[in-house]
N, C-alpha and C positions, 0 to 999 in steps of 0.2 A: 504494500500500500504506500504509496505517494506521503510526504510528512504530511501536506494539505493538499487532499484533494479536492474537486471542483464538487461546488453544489451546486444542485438547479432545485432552484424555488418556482413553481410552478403556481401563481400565483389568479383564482378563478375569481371573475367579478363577473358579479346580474345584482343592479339594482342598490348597490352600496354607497351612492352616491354621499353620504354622511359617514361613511369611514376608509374610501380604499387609499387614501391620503396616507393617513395614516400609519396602513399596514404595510402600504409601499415602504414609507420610512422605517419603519421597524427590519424591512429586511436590509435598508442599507446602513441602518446601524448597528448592525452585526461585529459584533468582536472578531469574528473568523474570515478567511480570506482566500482561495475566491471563491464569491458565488458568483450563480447565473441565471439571473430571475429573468421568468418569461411569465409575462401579462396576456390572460384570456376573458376579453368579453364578452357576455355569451347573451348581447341583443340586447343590451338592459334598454329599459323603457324610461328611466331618469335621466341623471346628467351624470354618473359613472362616466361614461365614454370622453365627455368633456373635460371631466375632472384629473384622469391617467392620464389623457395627453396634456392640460396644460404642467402636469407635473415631470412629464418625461420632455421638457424643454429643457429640464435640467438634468433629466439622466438619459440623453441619448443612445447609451448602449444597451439599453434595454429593450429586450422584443418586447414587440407586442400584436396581438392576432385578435383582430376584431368579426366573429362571427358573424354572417347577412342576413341570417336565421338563428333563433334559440334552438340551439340543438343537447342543452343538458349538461349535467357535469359533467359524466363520463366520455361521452363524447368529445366533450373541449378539454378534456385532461389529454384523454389521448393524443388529438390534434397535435398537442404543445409536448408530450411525450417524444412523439416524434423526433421534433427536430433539441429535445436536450440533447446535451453534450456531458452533463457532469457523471461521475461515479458514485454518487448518492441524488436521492428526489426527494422534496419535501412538497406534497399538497397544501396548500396553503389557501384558503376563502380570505374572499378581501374584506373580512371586519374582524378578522383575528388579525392578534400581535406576537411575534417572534419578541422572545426577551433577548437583551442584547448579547447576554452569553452561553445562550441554547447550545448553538449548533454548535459552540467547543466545545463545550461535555461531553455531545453526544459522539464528536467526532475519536475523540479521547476516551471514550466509550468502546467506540469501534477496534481503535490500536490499541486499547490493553484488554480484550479481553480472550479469554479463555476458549471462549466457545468455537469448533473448527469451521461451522457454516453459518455464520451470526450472517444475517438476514434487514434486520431492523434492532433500531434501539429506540426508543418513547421513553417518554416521563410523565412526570405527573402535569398536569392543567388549571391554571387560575380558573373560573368562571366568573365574566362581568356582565352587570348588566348593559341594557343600550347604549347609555351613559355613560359608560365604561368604571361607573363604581363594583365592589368585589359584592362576590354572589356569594361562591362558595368555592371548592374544590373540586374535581373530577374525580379525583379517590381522595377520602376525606382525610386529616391528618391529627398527628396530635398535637401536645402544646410546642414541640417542638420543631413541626414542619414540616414530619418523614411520616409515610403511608401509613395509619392504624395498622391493617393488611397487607401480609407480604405479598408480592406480586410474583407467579409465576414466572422462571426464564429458561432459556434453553429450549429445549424443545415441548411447545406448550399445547399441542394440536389440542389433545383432551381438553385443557382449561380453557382453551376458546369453546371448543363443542359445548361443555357444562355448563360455561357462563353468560356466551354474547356478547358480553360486553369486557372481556379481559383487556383490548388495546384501547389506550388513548390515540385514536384514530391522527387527530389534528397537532400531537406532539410527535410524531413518529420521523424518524428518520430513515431510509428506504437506501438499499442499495437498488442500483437500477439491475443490476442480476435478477433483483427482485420480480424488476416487472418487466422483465425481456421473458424468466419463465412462465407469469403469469400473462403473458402476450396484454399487456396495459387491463384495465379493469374491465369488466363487465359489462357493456354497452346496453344491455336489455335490463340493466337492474335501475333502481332510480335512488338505490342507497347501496354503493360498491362494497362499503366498510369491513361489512361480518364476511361476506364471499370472498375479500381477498384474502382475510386473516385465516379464513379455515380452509385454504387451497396454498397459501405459502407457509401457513403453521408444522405443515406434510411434511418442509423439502427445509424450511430451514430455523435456524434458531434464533430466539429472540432475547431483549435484553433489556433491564426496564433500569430509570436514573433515579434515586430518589428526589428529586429536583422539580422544581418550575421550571417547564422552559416554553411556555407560551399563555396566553392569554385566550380563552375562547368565548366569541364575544355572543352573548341570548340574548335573540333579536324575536320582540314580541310577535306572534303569530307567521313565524319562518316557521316552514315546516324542518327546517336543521335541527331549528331549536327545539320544536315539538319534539321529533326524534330522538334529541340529545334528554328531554324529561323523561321520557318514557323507557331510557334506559334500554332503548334496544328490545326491548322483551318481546313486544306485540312484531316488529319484525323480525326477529330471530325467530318468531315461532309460524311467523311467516314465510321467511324461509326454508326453515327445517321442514314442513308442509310442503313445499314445493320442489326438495329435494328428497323426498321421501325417505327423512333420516326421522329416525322414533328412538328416540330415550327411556329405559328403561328404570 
């Protein structure tokens, strides 16, 4: 592995127009170096689109792939798939915030650890409101800021299958090996999350930080955020139904 390898932040906007400012800046104030953020919009009906470009007057080297059609997450993840370049991906929604020294832990994550097929590494997640005041935690913590519950690693297939909701989807660090095996996400799903974690839980191993390393921001009546309340449950059982997997 490279001392610093390249990141691509892949970075999706519809309808953010009150936060993709923002989360643009959060990826370029990044402690670690280089990345390589590419900007996807995917038709948004506000002023998003006005908003990325008068802000990319000042960051020129940043793509950017503006949709002619709403064609979905998945869809415009993989578009921008495509054409990365880095040896890690990080999905990224444009009203969450990268903290500025994420993606070195995780990177540092990656070069010291033990595991022979580490796959991904996640951490823990602030939750804010709209506002971007604090909500709560992704996995709750105690008084001292580390997981109640230890988190599965290494090879987690089963705790994905039991749980649903074992990854912090929007803290994850992704080798792109990742999703060359998983040929990009899942085009027919409209929530990729639990299918990719339980098709690359198979093949490789996972690593979790006890740390913040992003911000995820609940945005009232987004279906993300409905999703992210419900904790995965009603579609992971939606899933598992439609892959005809039964839990005993």
């Amino acid at each position: 592995m490279q001392e610093n390898p390249l990141v691509s932040i892949i970075c999706l906007a519809y309808n953010h127009e009150n936060f993709v400012v923002e989360t643009l800046n959060s990826v370029i104030q990044q402690n670690y170096q280089p990345i390589e953020l590419i900007i996807v919009d995917d038709c948004s009906l506000d002023r998003t689109k006005l908003e990325i470009n008068n802000w990319l007057l000042s960051h020129p080297e940043v793509q950017f792939i503006t949709n002619k059609f709403n064609i979905g997450n998945t869809k415009s993840f993989n578009n921008a798939l495509k054409i990365a370049k880095g040896e890690y991906i990080i999905d990224l929604a444009a009203d969450d915030l990268l903290l500025p020294n994420g993606i070195q832990m995780q990177i540092n994550a990656f070069q010291r650890s033990n595991f022979k097929n580490l796959g991904v590494v996640y951490g823990n997640a602030e939750i804010i409101n709209e506002d971007g005041s604090f909500n709560s935690f992704y996995f709750p913590v105690n008084e001292n800021g580390k997981v109640i519950t230890k988190r599965a690693t290494g090879y987690i297939y089963s705790s994905v299958l039991s749980t649903g909701d074992s990854i912090c989807s929007v803290s994850a660090l992704i080798k792109k090996s990742v999703f060359d095996f998983l040929e990009g996400y899942d085009e027919t799903l409209d929530y990729e999350d639990l299918d990719s974690w339980i098709r690359a839980s198979r093949v490789f191993d996972f690593d979790f930080i006890d740390e913040v390393v992003v911000k995820k921001r609940t945005v009232n009546n987004s279906l993300g955020s409905n999703f992210y309340k419900k904790k995965h449950k009603i579609n992971f059982n939606s899933y598992c139904l439609q892959h005809d997997f039964i839990f005993m």
